[in-house]
N, C-alpha and C positions, 0 to 999 in steps of 0.2 A: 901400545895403548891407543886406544879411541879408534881402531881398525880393524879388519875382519880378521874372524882366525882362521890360521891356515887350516883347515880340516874342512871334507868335504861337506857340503849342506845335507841338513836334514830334513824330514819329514815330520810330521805333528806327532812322531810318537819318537823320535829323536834316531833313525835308521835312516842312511845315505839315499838320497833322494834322486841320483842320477844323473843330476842336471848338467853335470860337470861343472859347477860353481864351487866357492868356499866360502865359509864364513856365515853362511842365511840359515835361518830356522824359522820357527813359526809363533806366531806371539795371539795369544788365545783372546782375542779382541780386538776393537777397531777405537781409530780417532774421528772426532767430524767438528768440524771447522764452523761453529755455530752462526758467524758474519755469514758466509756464503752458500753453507749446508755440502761441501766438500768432505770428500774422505780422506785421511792427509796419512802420510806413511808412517811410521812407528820405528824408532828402535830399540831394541835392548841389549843389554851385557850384562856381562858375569864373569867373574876373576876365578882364571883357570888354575890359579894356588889353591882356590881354596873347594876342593872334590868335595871333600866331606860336606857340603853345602849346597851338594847342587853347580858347584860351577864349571864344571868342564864337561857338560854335556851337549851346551847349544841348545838346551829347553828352557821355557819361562818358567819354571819352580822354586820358586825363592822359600827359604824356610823361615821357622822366628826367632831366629838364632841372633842377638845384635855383637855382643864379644863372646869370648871366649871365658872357661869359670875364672883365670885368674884377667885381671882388669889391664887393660896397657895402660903404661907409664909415661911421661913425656918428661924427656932431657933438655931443659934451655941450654946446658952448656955444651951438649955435643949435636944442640938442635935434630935426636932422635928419639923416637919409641922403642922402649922394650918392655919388655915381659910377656901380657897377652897380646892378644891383636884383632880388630877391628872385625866383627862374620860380615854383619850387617846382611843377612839373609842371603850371604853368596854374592853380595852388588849386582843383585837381578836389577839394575834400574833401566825406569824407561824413559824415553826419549820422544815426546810430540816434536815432527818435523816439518813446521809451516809451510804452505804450498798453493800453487795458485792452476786450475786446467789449463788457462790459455796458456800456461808455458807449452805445453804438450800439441800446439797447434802445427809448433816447426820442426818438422821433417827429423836435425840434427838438435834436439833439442836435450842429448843426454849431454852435449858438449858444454853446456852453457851454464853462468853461474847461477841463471834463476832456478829455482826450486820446482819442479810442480806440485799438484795433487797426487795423490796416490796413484803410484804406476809399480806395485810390489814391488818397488824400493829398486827399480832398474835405475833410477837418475845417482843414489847412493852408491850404488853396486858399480855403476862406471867410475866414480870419484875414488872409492875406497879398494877396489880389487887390485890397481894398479898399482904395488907398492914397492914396482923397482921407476917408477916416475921420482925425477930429481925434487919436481913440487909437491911432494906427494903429502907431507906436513901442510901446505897450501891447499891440498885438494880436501885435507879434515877438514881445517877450519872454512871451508867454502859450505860443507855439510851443515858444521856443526853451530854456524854463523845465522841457521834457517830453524834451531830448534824454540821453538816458541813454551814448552812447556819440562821441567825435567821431574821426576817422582823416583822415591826409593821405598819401594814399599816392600813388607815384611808379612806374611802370617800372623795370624793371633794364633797365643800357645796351646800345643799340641793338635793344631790345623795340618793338614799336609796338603800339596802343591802337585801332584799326580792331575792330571789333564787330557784333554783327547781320549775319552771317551776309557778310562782308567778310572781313579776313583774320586777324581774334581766334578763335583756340582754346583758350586758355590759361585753366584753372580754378583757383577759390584757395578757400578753406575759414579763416574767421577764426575759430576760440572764446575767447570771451572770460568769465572764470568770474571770479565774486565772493561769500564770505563771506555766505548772507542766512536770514534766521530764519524757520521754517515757519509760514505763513499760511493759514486757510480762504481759498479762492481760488473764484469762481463761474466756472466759464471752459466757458459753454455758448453756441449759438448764439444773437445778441439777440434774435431773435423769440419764444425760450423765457423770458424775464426780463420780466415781468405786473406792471402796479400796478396798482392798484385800480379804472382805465378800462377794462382789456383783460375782455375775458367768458374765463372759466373754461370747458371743457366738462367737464359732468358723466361722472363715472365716472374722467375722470383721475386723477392723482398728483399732486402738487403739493407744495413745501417752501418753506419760510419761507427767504429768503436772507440771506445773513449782511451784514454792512456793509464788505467787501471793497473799495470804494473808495475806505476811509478810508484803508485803507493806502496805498493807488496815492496819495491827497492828499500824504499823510506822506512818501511817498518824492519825488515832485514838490514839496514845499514851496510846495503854493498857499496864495496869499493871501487867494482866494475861493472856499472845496473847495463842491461842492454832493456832499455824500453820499448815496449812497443803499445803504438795506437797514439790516440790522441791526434791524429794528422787527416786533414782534407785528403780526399780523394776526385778524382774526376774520371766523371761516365758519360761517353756518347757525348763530349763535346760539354760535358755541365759540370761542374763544382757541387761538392756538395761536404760540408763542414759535419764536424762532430757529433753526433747525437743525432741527425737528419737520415733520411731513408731515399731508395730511390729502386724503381721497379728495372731490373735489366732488360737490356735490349740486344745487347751484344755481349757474348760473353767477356770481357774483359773489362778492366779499370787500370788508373793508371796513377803516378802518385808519389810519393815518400816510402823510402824501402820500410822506413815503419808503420805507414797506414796499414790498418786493416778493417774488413770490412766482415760483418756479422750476418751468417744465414740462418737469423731466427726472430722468433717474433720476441721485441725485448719486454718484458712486464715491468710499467711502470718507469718508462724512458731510462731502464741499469741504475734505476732507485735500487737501494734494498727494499725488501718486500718479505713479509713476514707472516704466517698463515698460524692461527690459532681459533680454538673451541672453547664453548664454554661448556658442553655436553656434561660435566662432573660440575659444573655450578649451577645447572637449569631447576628451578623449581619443576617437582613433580607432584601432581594431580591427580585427585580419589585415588589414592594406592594407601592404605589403613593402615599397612604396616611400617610402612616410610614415615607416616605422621606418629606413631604410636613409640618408634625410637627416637624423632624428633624431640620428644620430651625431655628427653634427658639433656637436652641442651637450653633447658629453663633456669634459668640464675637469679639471684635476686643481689644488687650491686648499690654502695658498698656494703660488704659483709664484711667483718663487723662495720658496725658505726662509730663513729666517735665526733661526736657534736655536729658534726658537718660532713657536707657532700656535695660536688662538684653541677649538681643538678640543681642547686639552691640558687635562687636569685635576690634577696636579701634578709633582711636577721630576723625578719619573720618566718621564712619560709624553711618548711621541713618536708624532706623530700630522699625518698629513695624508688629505682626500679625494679621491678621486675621484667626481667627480659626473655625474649625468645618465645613470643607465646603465640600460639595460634590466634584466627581471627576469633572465632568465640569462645569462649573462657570467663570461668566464674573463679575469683580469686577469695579467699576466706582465710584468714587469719585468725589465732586462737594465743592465748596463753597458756605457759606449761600446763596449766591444770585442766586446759579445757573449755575454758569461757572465749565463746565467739566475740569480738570484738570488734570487727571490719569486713565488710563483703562489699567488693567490687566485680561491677558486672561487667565483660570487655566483648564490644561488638565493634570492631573495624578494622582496618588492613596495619594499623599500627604492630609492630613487634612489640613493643612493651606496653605496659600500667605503670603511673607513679602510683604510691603512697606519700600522705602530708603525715604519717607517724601519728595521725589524731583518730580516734572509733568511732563507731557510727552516729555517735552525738556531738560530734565534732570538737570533743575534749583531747588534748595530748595525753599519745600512752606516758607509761612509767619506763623508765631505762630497762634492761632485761633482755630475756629471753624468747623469742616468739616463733609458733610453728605455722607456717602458709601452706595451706592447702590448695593445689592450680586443678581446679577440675574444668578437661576438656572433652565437651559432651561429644558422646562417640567414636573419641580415641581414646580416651586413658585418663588419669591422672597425677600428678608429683607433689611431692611433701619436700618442703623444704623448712629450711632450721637458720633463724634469723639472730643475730643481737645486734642492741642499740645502747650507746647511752649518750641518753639526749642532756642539750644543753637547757639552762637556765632561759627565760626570755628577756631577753636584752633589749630595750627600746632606743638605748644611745649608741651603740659602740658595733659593730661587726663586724 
């Protein structure tokens, strides 16, 4: 259990893929590491009991199968299940594997407990293929100790799970957001991440990297972190501390076996740094038709009424919105029967009109029912359907 199966790998349509490897398949999607924009490796499994399910093929096809038609039963006194038993859609589950590039900077980097980013799951596949290794129970939980997210997801009924270009079309999109505290973060290609072996060329740029996979330890809770970064280096006779830069002159540096030095330009001194549009939120301009659907997002708030409204400022005052409205706009109010009663004229960049609930002679209506008319000259207009029922006038108490 939690290791590869002995059967040769496969290809995306589940046929021996050559590699001479066991145990890998192909998993019809990707993770990405939203703190650093990382592609992070993936696993999955499937319980090779249970065929009828999809499970002993090495493909992601989970079905919607949760038990079986009779129900399993749980024994306190013999602490077992019997009768049915558990499909759970074949225990396709998947597996996000947290991971960080600059592991992937060192040479022997499949050796080591840190995790990286996604290297098709070669840092896994050295840990897990080995299973005549004495620590080979230790070499799971070294994996399994990096998994940041787990899912057991199923089908909706009578869905099927056929893939790779068979007869899966069906896209799904998981965000998964958590609560986490701003880190310098090094998140460049590992061929850019230099210790003190790699030669320098002269005239570069170069920075002292920070100790970024202290955290990744800290957040993984290893029991044996090898860190690196965070440590002064020295160039051509100068010092130069963490987060500093310094143009080569000679290809080498010199240092702490865990200094490392960064050949790239860092955005924002290894701030996080976060790139967004507002392109679906920009107001658009003379387009007739954008404004002529805009309409339908004209409301009139609160609907119903009941004595009061959040827009009142005291026991005089009667007050409700209409919202969403273009800059000009003639607003007209009617009674079920038809008698105009209120016309308001709106000329300014305000999104709403109040109404004081009183008509044009500045009498309060009657509780009820009332139809407002929103005519916007040269786009369109909307009918909307109002109640009220107003309160008494109160002069002491509100």
């Amino acid at each position: 259990k939690m290791g590869l199966r002995s059967h040769p790998s496969v290809d995306q349509v589940g046929n021996p893929d050559g590699s001479g490897t066991f145990g890998m398949g192909w998993f019809p999607g990707y993770a990405i590491d939203l703190e650093s924009g990382e592609r992070l490796n993936l696993i999955f499994s499937e319980d090779s009991w249970l065929a009828g399910e999809n499970g002993r093929d090495m493909i992601w096809n989970p079905t919607s199968n949760i038990v079986t038609e009779e129900f399993p039963q749980y024994s306190s006194q013999s602490d077992e299940f019997f009768g049915g038993s558990y499909l759970l859609g074949g225990k396709h589950f998947i597996y996000v594997i947290g991971g960080d590039a600059s592991v992937m900077a060192e040479d022997d980097y499949l050796t080591y407990d840190l995790c990286p980013s996604y290297d098709e799951g070669a840092w896994i596949y050295n840990l897990l293929s080995d299973t005549t290794n004495s620590n080979y129970e230790a070499s799971i939980a070294k994996v399994f100790q990096h998994t940041t997210w787990v899912g057991a997801p199923l089908l909706s009924p009578g869905s099927t799970s056929q893939v790779f270009g068979k007869t899966g079309t069906n896209k799904a999109t998981v965000k998964l957001r958590v609560n986490s505290t701003y880190n310098p973060y090094v998140n460049v290609d590992e061929a850019d991440i230099l210790n003190q072996n790699d030669a320098l060329v002269v005239g570069n740029t170069y920075y002292v990297a920070d100790a970024n996979l202290a955290i990744h330890n800290s957040k993984c809770q290893l029991t044996r972190p090898k860190v690196y970064g965070g440590k002064k280096v020295t160039h051509a006779g100068t010092d130069y501390q963490v987060g500093e830069s310094f143009v080569a002159t000679s290809t080498s540096f010199s240092g702490s076996s865990k200094a490392r030095v960064v050949a790239d330009m860092p955005i924002n001194n290894f701030n996080p740094v976060y790139e967004f549009n507002t392109k679906d939120l920009v107001s658009v301009t003379e387009n007739n038709d954008q404004a002529k659907s805009a309409l339908d997002l004209i409301n009139v708030v609160p609907n119903p009424y009941y004595g009061y409204s959040e827009y009142e400022t005291s026991q005089l005052d009667n007050r409700i919105k209409i919202t969403n409205l273009p800059k000009e706009a003639k607003i007209r109010i009617y009674t079920v029967s038809g008698t105009l009663i209120k016309t308001i004229k709106k000329s300014d960049d305000l999104t709403s009109a109040d109404w004081d609930l009183k008509n044009d002679h500045g009498i309060p209506v009657a509780s009820g029912l009332y139809i407002i008319h929103v005519d916007a000259d040269g786009i369109g207009e909307k009918i909307l359907k109002w109640f009220g029922v107003l309160r008494p006038i109160d002069l002491d108490t509100f």
